[in-house]
Kinemage of the C-alpha trace (Angstrom):
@kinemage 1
@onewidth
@group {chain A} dominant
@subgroup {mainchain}
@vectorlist {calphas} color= white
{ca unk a 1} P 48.435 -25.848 -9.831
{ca unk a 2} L 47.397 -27.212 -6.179
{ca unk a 3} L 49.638 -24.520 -4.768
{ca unk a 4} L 47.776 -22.126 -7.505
{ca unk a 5} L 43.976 -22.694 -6.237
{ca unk a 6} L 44.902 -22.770 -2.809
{ca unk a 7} L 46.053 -19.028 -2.729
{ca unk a 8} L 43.148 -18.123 -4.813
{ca unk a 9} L 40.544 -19.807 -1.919
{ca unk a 10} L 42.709 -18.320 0.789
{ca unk a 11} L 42.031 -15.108 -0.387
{ca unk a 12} L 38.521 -15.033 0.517
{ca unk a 13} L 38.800 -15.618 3.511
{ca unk a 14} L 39.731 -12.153 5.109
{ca unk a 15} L 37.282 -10.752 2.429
{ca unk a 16} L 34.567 -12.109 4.306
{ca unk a 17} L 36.079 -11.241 7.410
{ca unk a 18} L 36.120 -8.076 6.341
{ca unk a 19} L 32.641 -7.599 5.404
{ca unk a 20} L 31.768 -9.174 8.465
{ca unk a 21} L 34.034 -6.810 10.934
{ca unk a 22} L 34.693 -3.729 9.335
{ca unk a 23} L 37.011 -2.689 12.325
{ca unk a 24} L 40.069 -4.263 10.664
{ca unk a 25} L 41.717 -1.702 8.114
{ca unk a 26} L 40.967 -2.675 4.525
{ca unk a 27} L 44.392 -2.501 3.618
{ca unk a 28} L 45.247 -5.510 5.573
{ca unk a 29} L 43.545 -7.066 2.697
{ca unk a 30} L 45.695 -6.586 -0.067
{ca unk a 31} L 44.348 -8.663 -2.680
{ca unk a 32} L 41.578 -6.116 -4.627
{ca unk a 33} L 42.198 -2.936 -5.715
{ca unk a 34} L 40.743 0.304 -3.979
{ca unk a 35} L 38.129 0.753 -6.902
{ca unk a 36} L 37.410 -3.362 -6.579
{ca unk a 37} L 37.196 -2.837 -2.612
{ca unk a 38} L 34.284 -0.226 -3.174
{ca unk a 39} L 32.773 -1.340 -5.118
{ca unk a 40} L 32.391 -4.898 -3.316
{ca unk a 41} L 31.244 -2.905 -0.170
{ca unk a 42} L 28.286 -0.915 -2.158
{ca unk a 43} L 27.206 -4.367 -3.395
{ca unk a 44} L 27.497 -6.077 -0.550
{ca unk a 45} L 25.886 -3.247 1.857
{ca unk a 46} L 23.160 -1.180 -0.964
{ca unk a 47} L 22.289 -4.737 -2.851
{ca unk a 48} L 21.869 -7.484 -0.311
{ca unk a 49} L 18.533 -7.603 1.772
{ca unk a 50} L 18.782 -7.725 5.352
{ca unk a 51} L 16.621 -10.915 5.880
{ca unk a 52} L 19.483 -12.866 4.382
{ca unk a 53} L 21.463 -15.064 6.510
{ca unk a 54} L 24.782 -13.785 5.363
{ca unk a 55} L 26.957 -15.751 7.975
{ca unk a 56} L 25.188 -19.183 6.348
{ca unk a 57} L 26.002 -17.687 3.197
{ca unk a 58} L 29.491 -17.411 3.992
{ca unk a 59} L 29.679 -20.311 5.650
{ca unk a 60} L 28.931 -22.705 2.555
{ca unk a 61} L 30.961 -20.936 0.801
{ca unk a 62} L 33.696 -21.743 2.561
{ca unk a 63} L 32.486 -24.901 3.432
{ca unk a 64} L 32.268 -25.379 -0.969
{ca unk a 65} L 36.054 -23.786 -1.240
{ca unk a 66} L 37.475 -26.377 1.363
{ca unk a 67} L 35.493 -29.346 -0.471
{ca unk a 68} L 37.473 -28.348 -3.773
{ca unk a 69} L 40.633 -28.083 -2.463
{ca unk a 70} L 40.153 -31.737 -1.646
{ca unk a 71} L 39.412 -32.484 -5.203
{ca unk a 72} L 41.813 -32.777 -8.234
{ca unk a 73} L 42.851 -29.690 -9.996
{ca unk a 74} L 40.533 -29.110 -13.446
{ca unk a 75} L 41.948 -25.924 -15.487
{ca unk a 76} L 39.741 -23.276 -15.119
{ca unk a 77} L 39.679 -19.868 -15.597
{ca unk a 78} L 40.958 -17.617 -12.605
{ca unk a 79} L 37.710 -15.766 -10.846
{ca unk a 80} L 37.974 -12.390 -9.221
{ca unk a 81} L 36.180 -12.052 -5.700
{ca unk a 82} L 33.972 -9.358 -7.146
{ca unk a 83} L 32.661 -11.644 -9.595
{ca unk a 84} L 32.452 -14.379 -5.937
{ca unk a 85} L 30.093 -11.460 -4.256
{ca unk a 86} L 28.109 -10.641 -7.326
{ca unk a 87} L 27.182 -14.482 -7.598
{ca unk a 88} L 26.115 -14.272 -4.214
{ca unk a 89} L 24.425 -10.998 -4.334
{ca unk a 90} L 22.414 -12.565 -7.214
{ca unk a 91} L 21.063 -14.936 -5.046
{ca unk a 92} L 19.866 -12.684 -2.158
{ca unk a 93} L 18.242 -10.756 -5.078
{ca unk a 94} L 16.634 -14.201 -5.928
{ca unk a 95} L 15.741 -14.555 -2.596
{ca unk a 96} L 14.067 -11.611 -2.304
{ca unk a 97} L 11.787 -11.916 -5.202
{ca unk a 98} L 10.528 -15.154 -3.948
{ca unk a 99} L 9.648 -14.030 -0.541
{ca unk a 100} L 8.057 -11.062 -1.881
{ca unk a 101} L 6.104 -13.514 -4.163
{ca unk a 102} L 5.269 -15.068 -0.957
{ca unk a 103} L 3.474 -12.356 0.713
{ca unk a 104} L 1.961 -11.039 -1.972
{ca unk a 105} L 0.015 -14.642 -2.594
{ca unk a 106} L -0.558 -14.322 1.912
{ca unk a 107} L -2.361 -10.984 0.785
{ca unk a 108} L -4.590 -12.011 -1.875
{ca unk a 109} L -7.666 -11.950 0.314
{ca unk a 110} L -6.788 -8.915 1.901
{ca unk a 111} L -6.457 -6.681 -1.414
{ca unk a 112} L -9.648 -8.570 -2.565
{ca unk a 113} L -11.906 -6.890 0.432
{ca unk a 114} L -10.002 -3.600 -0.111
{ca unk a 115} L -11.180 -3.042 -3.273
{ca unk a 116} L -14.654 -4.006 -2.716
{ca unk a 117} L -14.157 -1.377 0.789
{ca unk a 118} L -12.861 1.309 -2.017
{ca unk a 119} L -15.494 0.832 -3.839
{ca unk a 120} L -18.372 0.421 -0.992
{ca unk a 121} L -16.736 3.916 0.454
{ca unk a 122} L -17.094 5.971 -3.170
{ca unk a 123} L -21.143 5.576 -3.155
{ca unk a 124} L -21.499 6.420 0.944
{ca unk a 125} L -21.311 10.321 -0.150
{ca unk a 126} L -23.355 9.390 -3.497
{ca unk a 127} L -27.066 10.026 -4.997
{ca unk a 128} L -29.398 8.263 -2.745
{ca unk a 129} L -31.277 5.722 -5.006
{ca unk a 130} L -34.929 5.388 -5.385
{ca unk a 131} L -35.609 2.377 -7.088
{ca unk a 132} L -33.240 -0.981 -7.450
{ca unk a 133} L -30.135 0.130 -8.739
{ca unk a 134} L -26.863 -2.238 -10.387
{ca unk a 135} L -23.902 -0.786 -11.028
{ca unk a 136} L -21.569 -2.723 -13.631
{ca unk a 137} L -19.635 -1.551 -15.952
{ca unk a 138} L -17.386 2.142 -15.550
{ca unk a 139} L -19.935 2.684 -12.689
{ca unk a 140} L -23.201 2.501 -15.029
{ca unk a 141} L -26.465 2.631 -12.690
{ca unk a 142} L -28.992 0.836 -14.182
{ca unk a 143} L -32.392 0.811 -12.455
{ca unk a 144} L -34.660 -2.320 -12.200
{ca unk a 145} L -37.514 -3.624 -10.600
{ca unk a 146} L -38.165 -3.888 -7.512
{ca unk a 147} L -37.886 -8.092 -6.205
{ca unk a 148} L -36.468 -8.326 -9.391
{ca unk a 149} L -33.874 -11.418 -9.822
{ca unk a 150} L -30.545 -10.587 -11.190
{ca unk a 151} L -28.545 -13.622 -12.352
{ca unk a 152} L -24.767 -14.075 -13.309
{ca unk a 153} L -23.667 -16.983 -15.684
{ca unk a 154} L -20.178 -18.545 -15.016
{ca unk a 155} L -18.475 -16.564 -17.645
{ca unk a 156} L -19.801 -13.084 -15.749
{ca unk a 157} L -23.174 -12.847 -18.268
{ca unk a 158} L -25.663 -10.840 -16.766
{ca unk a 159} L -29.371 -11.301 -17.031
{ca unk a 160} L -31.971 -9.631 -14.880
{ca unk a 161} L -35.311 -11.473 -14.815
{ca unk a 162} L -34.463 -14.551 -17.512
{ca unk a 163} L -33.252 -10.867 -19.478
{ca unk a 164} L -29.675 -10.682 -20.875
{ca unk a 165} L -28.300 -7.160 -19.516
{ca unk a 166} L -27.462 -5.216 -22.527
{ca unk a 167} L -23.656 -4.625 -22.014
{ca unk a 168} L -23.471 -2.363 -24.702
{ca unk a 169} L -25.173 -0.028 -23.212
{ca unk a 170} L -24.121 -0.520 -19.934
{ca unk a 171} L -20.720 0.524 -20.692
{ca unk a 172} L -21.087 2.859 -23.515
{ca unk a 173} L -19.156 5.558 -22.153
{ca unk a 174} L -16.388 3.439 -22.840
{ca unk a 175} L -16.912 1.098 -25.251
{ca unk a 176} L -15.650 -1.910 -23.392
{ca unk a 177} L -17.571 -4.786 -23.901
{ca unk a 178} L -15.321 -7.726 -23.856
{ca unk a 179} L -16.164 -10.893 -21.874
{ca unk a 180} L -12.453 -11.057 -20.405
{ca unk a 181} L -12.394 -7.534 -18.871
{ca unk a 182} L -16.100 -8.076 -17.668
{ca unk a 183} L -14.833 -10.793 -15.528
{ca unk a 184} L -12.442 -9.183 -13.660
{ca unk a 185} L -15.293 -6.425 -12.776
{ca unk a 186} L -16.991 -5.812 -9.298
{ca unk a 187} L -20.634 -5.174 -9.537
{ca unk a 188} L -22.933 -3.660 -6.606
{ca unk a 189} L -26.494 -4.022 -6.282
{ca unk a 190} L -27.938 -0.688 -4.107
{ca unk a 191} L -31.459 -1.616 -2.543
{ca unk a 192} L -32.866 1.332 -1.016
{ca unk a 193} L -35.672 1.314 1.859
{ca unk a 194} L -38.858 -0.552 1.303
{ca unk a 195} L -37.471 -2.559 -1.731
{ca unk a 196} L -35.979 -5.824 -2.007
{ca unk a 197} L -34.123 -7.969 -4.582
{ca unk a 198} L -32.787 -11.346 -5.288
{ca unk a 199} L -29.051 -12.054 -6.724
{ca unk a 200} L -27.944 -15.537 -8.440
{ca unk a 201} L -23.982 -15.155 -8.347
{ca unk a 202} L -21.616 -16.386 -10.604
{ca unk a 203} L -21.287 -19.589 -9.169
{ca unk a 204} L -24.682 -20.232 -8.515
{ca unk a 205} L -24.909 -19.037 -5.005
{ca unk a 206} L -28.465 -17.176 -4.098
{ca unk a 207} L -28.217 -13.881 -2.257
{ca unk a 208} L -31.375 -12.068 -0.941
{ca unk a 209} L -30.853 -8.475 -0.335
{ca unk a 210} L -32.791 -6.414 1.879
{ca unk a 211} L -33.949 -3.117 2.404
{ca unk a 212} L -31.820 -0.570 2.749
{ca unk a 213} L -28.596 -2.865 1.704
{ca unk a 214} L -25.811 -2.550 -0.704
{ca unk a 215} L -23.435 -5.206 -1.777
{ca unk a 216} L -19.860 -5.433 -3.609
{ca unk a 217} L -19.288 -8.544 -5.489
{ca unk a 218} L -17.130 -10.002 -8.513
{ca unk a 219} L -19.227 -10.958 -11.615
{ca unk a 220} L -16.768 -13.999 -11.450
{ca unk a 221} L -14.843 -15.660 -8.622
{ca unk a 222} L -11.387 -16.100 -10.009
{ca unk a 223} L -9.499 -16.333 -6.739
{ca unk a 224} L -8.474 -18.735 -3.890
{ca unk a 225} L -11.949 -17.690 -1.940
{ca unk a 226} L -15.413 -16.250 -3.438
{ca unk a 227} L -15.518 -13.042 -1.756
{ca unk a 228} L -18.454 -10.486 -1.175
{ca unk a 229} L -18.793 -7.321 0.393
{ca unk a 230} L -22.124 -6.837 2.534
{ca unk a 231} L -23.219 -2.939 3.883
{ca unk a 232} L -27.141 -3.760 5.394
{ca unk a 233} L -28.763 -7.074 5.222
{ca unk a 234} L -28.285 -10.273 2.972
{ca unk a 235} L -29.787 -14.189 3.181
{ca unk a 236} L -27.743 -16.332 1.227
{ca unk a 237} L -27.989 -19.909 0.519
{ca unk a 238} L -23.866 -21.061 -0.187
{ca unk a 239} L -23.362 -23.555 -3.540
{ca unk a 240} L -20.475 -25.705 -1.841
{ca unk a 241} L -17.274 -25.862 -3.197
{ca unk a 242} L -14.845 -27.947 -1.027
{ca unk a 243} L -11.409 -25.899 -2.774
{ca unk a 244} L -13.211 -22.513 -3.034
{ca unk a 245} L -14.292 -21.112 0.556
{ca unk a 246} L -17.373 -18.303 0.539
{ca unk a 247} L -16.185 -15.256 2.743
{ca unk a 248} L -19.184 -12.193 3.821
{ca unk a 249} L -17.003 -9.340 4.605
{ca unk a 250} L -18.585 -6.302 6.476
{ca unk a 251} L -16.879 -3.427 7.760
{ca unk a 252} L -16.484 -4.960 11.054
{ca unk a 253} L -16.232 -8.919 10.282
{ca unk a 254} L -16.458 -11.690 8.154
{ca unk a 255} L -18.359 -14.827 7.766
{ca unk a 256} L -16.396 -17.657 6.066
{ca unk a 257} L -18.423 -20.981 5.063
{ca unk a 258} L -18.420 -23.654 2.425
{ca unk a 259} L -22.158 -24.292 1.676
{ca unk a 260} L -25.111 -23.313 4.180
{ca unk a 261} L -27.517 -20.854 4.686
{ca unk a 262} L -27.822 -17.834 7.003
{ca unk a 263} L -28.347 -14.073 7.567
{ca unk a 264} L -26.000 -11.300 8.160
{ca unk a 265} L -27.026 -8.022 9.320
{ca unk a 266} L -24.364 -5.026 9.186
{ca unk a 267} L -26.191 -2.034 8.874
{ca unk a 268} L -24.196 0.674 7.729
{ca unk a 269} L -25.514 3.313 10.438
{ca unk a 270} L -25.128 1.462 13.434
{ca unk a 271} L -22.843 -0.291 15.904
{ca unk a 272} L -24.906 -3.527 16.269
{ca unk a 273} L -24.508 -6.384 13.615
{ca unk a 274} L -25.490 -10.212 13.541
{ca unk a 275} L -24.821 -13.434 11.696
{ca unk a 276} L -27.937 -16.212 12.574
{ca unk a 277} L -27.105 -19.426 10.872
{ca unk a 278} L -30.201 -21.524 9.270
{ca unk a 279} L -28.442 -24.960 8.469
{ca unk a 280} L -24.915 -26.283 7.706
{ca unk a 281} L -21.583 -24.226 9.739
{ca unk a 282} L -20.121 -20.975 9.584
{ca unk a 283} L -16.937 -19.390 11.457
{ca unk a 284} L -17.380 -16.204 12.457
{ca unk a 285} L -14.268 -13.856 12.808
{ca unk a 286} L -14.852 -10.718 14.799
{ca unk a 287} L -12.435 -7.320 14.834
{ca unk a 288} L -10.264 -8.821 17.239
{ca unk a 289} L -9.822 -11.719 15.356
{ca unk a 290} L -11.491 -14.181 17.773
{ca unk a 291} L -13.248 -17.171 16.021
{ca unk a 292} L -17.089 -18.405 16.790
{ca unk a 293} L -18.475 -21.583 15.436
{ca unk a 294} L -21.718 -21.095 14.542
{ca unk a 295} L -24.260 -24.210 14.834
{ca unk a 296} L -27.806 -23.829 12.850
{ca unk a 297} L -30.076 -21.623 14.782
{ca unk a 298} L -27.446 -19.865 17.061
{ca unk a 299} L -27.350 -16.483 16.761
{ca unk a 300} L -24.328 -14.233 17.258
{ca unk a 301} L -24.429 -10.721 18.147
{ca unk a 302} L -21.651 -8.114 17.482
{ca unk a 303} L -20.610 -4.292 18.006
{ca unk a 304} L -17.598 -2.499 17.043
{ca unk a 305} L -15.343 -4.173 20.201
{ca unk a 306} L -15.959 -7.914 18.639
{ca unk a 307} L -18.487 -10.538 20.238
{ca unk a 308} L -20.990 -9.713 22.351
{ca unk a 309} L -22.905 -12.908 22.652
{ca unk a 310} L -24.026 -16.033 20.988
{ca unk a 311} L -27.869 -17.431 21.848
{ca unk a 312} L -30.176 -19.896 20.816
{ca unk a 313} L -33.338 -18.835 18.610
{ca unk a 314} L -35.847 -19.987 16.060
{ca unk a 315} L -33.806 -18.916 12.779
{ca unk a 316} L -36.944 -18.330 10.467
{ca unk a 317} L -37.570 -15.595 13.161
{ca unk a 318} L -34.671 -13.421 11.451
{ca unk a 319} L -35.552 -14.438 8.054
{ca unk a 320} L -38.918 -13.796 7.498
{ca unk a 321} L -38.192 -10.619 4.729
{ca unk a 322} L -37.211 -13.096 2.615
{ca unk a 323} L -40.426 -13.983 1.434
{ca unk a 324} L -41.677 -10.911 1.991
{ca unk a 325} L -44.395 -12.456 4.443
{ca unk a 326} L -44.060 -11.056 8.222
{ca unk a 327} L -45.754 -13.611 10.431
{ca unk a 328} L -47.098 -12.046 13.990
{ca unk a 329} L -48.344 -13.742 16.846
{ca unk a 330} L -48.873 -11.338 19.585
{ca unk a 331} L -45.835 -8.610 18.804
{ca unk a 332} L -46.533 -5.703 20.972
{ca unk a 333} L -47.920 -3.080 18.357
{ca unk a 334} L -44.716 -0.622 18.892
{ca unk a 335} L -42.148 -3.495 18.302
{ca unk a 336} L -43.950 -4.220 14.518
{ca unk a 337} L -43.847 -0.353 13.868
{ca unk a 338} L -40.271 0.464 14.386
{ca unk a 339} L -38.996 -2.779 12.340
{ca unk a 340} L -41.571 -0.927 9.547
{ca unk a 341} L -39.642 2.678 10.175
{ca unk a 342} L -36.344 0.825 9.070
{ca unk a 343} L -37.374 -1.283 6.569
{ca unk a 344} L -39.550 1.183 4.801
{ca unk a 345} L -37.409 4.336 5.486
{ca unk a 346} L -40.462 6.314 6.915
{ca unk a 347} L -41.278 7.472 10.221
{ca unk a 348} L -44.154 5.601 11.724
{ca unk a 349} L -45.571 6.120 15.489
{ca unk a 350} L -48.287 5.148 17.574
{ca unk a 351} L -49.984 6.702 20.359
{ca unk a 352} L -48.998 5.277 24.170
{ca unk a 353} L -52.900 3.960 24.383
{ca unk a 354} L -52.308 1.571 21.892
{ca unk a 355} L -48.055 0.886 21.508
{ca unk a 356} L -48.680 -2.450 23.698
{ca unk a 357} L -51.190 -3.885 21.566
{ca unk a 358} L -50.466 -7.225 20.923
{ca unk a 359} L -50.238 -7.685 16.959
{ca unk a 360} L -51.648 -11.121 14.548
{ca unk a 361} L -51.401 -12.009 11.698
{ca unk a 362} L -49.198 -11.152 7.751
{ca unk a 363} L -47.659 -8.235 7.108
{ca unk a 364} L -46.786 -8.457 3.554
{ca unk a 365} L -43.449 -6.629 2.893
{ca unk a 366} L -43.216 -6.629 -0.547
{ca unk a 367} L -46.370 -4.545 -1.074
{ca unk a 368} L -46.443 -0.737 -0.565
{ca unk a 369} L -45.583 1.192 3.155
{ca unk a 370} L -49.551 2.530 2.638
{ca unk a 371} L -50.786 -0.993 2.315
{ca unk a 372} L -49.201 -2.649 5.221
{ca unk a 373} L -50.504 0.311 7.829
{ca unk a 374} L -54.202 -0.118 5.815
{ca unk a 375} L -54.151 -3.587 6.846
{ca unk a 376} L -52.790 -2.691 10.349
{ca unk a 377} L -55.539 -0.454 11.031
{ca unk a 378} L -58.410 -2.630 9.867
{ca unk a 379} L -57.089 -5.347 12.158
{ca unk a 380} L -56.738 -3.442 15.422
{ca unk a 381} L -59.117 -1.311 14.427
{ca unk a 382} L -57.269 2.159 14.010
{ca unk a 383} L -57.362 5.280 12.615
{ca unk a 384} L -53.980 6.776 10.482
{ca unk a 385} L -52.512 10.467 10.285
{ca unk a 386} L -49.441 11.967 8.226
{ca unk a 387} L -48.420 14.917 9.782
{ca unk a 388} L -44.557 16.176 8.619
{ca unk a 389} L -43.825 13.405 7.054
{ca unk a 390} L -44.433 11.297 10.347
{ca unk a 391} L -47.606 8.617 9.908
{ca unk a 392} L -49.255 8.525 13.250
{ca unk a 393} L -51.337 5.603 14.214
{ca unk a 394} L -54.363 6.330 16.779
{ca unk a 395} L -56.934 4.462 18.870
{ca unk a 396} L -60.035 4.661 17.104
């Protein structure tokens, strides 16, 4: 019976010769059939992925055949090779599955900020928005107030203003309303110019959103990271969670933290960004995938090549709309009236006489564009045309 399994190992030897070097004729091999023979090639060439280390494979294979001839003979029923390279294909196959596993876990993050991109991308060729707008459920708009404070419980419950959000409504086009597919939704908040509002996410992070500003967001964090999506500008003030990183993705980098505060600024029409960090750390990964460190009032500026610089400045400088109170001390007057033009969406100028005018006092943002210029002129003193939709600002 020795003699018996002997001849059986030996004979898979030139088999994987043969798969190895297919230079030697086949028929050298004489111990499968022709059918058998092509059927262990198709296998062995269609089946098995090309990662695999076949020569280890074959190697403790022999390496297991030579260990058994060393061993006493147990009856056992006679294998064919084809059933030898099916085992082994099997495991390639199983191989396979768990690398692909592998690198679909390594991708997580990076189908998480696609989506939010997809959906970021279907509203850039939408209705512009007047007023406040959230979008939940099957793309329902549903307008609110303006500094109005949206808040998301931990099960992905809205309320806006201490007001549960009427889901029923929100998604009565399709009549989904349970809390499980809820969860796995992305909501965006749309602030257009000259409004303002305040989001508490799902895991009690606070996000201030500014003028002109849309953001993507989960009404639950579910994954490995909490992940947002940030078009315009935010101020948000981290809850920290030590397992659960916070990641600010814009279009042309991310901010990852665990709990701090700071502002981004990514606005949608222009090259220029920033990140300016209030307290705790951020790191800052730019296009190129370089890494900056951020330290509490550092301030890092960006454009579509990566980094451009990092400086020292007073933070509250950069985050003085989140109050909605603009303090001046001596801006020149043309400096205050082009941060008013983007913020409020309208074109405001002033003539050269007066542009250099040095500016004090509040500006209070949350209050009407016609407000904030009444206030202007009474201080300097001025006088105030609209002509074409431009408001012009004169010496008086």
């Amino acid at each position: 019976m020795e003699d018996n399994k002997k001849r059986e190992s030996n004979k898979y030897e030139p088999l994987a010769s043969f798969l190895d070097d297919r230079s030697v004729s086949p028929d050298e091999y004489g111990v499968l059939s022709e059918e058998e023979l092509q059927k262990l090639i198709f296998l062995w060439d269609k089946c098995n992925p090309p990662q695999v280390d076949t020569g280890g494979i074959w190697n403790k294979t022999l390496r297991k055949i030579k260990e058994e001839e060393m061993q006493e003979a147990v009856p056992v029923r006679k294998h064919s090779a084809f059933m030898l390279v099916c085992g082994l294909v099997a495991a390639s196959v199983a191989f396979l599955f768990g690398f692909s596993y592998f690198l679909l876990q390594e991708d997580s993050t990076v189908d998480e900020r696609g989506k939010m991109e997809q959906i970021m991308l279907a509203y850039k060729d939408g209705e512009e928005v007047k007023e406040v707008t959230l979008v939940v459920s099957d793309n329902k708009k549903i307008e609110i107030a303006n500094n109005a404070q949206v808040a998301y419980t931990r099960t992905g419950e809205v309320n806006v203003n201490a007001s549960q959000l009427n889901e029923v409504v929100a998604v009565e086009e399709t009549g989904v309303t349970e809390k499980a597919e809820l969860a796995e939704e992305y909501n965006q908040i749309i602030v257009p110019k000259g409004r303002r509002s305040m989001v508490v996410l799902a895991d009690n992070s606070k996000m201030w959103v500014n003028s002109g500003s849309k953001v993507i967001y989960p009404r639950t964090f579910v994954g490995e990271k909490r992940e947002i999506f940030v078009e315009g500008e935010v101020f948000l003030k981290v809850a920290r969670d030590e397992a659960k990183p916070f990641v600010v993705n814009t279009a042309a980098f991310e901010v990852e933290v665990l709990g701090t505060s700071f502002n981004v600024s990514a606005p949608g029409n222009s090259a220029q960004a920033d990140v300016v960090l209030v307290d705790g750390e951020v790191d800052v990964k730019d296009c190129q995938e370089r890494h900056v460190k951020m330290k509490p009032n550092e301030r890092v500026e960006l454009n579509e090549a990566g980094v451009v610089k990092v400086e020292k400045v007073n933070a509250m400088d950069y985050v003085h709309w989140v109050d909605g109170v603009w303090m001046l001390n001596g801006k020149p007057l043309k400096e205050v009236l082009r941060y008013l033009t983007e913020y409020y969406g309208q074109t405001v100028c002033c003539d050269s006489s007066v542009e250099n005018e040095p500016f004090y006092g509040k500006l209070f943002l949350n209050e009407e564009l016609n407000e904030v210029l009444e206030s202007i002129r009474q201080t300097l003193p001025a006088t105030l045309s609209d002509c074409e939709n431009v408001i012009y600002i004169d010496n008086d």
